[in-house]
N, C-alpha and C positions, 0 to 999 in steps of 0.2 A: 566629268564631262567638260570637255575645255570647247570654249567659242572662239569664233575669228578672230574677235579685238584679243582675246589672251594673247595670241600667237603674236599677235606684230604687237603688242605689247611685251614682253620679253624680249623682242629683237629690239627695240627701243628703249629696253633699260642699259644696254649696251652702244647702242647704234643710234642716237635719238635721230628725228627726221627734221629737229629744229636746226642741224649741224647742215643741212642743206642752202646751196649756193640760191642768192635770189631769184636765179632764172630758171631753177630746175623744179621736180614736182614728184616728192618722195610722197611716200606715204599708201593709204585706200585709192588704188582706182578702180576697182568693180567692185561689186560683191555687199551683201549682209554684214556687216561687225557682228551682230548676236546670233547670227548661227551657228550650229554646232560644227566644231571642226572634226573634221574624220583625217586629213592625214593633212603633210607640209610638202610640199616640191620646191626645190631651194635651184637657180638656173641663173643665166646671165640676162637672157630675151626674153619675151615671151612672142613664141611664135603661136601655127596653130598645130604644131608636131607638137610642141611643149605640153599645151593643153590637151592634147590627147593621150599623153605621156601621165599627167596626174590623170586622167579621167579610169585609164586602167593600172593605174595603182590605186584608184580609191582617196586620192587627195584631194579635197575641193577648197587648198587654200595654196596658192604661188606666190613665192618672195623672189622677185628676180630685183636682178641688179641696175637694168636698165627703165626706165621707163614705161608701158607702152602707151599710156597718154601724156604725149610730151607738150603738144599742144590740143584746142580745144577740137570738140570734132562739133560738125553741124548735122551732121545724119548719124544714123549706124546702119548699115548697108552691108554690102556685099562687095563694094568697089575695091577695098585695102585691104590688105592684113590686116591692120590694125582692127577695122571696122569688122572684119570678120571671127576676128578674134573675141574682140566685147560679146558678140553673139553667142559664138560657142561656150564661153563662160559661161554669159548670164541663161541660158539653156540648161548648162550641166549643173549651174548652182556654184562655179567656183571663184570663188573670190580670189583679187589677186591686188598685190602690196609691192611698193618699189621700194630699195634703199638704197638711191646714186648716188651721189654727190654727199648726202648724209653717214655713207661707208667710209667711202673717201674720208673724208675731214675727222670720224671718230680715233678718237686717242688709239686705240686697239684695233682698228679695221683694215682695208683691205691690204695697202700702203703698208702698214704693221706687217702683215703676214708676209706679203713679197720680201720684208726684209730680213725679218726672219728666215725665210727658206733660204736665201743667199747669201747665211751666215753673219751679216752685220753686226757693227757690234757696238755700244755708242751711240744708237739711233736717237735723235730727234725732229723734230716736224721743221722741213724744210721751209715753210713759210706759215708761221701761225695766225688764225684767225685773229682778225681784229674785236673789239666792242661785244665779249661776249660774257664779259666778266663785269659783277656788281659788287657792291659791299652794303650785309642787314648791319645797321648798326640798332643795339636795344639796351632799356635798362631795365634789372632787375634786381629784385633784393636778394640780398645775399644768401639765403636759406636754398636759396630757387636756381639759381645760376645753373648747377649741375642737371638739374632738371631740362632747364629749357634748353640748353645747350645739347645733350642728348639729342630732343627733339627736334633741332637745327641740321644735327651729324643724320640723323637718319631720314630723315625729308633731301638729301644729297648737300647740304652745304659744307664749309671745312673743308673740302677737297683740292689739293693742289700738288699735284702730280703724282708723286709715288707716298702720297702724305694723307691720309683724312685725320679726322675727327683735328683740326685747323683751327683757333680760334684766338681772340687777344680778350683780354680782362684789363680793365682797370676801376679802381674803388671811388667813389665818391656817397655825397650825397643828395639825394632828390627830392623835391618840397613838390606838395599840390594841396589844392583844398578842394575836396568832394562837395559839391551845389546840390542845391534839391533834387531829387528823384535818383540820386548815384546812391549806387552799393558796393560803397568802397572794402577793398578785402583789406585795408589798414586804415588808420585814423578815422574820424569824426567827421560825420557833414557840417559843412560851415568852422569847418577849424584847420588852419592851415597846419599838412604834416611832416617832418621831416623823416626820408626812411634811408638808410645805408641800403646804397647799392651801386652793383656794378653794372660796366660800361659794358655790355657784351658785343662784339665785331666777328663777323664771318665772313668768308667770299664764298661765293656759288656761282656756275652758270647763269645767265640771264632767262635761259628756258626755264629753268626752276624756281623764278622767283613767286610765283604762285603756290606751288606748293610747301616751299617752304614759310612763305606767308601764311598760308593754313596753318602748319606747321607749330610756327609759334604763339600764333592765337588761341592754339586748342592747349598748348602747352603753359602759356604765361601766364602767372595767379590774377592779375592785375583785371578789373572791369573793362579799363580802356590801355591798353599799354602803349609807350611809347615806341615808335622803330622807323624809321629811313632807311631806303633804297638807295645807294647812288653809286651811277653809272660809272666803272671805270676805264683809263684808258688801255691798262695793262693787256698784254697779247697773253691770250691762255696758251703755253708754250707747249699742251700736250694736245691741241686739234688743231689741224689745219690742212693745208694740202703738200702735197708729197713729205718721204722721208728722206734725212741722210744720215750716213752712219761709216766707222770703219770695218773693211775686211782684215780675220786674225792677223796678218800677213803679207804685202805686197805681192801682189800677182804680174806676172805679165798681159798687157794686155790683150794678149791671142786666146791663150789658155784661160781668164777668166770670159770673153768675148763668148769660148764654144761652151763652156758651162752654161753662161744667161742663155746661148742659141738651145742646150738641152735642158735647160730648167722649164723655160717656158713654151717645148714643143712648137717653135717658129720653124716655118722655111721661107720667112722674109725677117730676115734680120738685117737690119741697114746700120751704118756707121757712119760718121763724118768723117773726113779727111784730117788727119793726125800725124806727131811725130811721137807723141807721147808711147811708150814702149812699159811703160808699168802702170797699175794702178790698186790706190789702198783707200782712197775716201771715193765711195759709191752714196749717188743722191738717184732718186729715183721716183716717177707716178704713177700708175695704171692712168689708161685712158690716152684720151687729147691731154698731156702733160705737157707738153713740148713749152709752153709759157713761162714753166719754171726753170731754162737752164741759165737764165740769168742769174737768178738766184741760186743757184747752185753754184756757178761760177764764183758768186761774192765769199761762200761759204766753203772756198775750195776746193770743192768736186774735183777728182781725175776724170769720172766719166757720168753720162746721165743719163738714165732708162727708164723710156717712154713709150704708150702705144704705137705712137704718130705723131710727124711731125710736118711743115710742111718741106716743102722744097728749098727756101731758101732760110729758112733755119739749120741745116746743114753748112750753109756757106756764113751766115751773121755768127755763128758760136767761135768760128778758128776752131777746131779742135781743142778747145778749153772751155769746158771741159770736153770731152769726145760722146757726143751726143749719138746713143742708138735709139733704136725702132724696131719693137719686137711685133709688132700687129695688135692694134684695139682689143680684139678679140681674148689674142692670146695675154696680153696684158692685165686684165680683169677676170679667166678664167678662176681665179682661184675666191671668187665672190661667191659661187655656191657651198661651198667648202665653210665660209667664214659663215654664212646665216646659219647651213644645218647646225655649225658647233655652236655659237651663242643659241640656238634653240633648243637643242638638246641639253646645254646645260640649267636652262630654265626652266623646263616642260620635261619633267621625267618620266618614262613608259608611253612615249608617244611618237607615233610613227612620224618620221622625218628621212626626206629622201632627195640625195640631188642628181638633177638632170643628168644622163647618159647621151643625151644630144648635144650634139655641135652646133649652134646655132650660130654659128659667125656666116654670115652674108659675102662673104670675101670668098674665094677658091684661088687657087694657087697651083700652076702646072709645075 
């Protein structure tokens, strides 16, 4: 029997929602956590086709991409979408989960998969988050080290990049004297002790630092052990927003142009004005990306693919790199695609299904 929190719990051992921008708003917006979940509808919207789309599959739990409460509401009514939508949920009983901006930024999320599908090769995060990285620094005696360090690697710390179980050691040694009421796991109350131990240091994400605080408290022999947190300035170089990477090969740029125009099932595909005639370092974001072709520029981009941009961002780029526009829409289509599979690979024998609706608000003659 799996419940609501299981489901976006599994998408967040992957996707966490702590990876979201300050202004946006991932995570529960309608719905029970401890109800039981009967099925998953994975979409970009949520409209109210959407919700009636899980209500005859049987799903009473939505992972969409987008938000639908972006901002606060002061009624629920009948006036909006939006507001007609919270209705029909909390009616049918289906709870519904965003992951925006926290897809986006995940080492493996949505940015990953587009570059993936258009062969890249060489990918890294076009602009890595800042302040998201700490360092546990702890001592323990030397019997224990392997112990608590385990329990550091599986609480998520150690991690950096294509690298876990991460850590630095160094030996010393540590004096205390246990006071009245202490139960010391070595030496003597009222006798000062000397014990051999090591320095133990790990980095983890800043979201994790609670758990992994758990983590080693429940793991260290020590009544009171010692350990600090502190904040570093280092860019986690595996989240952030957009990718860039090379193609196996230099392309021209027409023939790779109608590939993105047929990868991403566009009929508004835009481009800036260019001389450039080939291209082999592609940078790229789903969404309103368009803020990064500076930085793509810096990082020598030939060309940079975006939902949307505005109008005079086609003329501020110069064709360097050669800035397109595939449509919001079509640009983050492949967000349903990335919850079903992180859920499916978490939730085994459990129904998971993504939207067959188009929910882009845009038409196109």
């Amino acid at each position: 029997m799996i419940r609501v929190h299981e489901v976006w719990e599994a998408l967040e051992a992957k996707i966490p929602s702590a990876l979201q921008e300050s202004y946006d708003n991932c995570g529960l917006q309608v719905g029970d956590p401890s109800a039981v979940a009967t099925g998953v509808l994975c979409c970009v919207d949520v409209t109210e086709a959407v919700i009636q789309e899980a209500i005859e599959r049987g799903a009473n739990v939505i992972i969409a991409h987008h938000p639908l409460l972006f901002k606060g509401l002061k009624r629920i009514g009948t006036s909006s979408y939006i507001e007609r939508c919270v209705c029909l949920a909390l009616q049918h009983g289906i709870s519904i989960y965003a992951a925006h901006t926290s897809a986006d930024n995940a080492p493996e999320g949505l940015n990953y998969l587009l570059a993936r599908d258009l062969g890249l090769k060489q990918v890294r995060v076009l602009e890595p988050s800042p302040n998201l990285l700490v360092e546990l620094v702890t001592f323990v005696p030397r019997a224990h080290t392997e112990a608590v360090s385990a329990a550091l690697w599986e609480a998520g710390a150690g991690r950096l990049g294509a690298y876990d179980s991460c850590s630095y050691r160094s030996q010393g040694e540590g004096t205390f004297r246990a006071l009245d009421g202490a139960q010391p796991f070595v030496g003597q109350v009222g006798t000062l002790h000397r014990e051999q131990e090591d320095r133990l240091s790990v980095v983890l994400p800043a979201y994790l630092e609670g758990r992994v605080e758990e983590a080693l408290l429940r793991s260290h022999p020590y009544e009171t052990p010692a350990y600090s947190f502190v904040a570093l300035q280092n860019q986690d170089r595996t989240t952030g927003s957009g990718i860039i990477g090379e193609l196996p090969e230099p392309l021209p740029l027409r023939t790779f142009l109608s590939e993105v125009e047929s990868y991403f099932h566009t009929r508004q595909l835009r481009y800036s004005v260019t001389t450039k005639e080939c291209v082999s370092r592609v940078a790229l974001c789903g969404g309103a990306g368009a803020f990064l072709w500076r930085k793509a520029r810096a990082l020598g981009a030939d060309i940079f693919i975006t939902g949307e941009a505005k109008y005079n961002d086609y003329f501020d780029c110069e064709g360097a790199p050669v800035l397109v526009t595939v449509g919001h829409y079509e640009s983050e289509r492949i967000a349903s695609q990335l919850f079903a599979q992180v859920i499916s690979e978490k939730i085994a024998n459990f129904a998971v299904y993504q939207s067959e609706l188009d929910s882009n608000p845009i038409t196109v003659l």
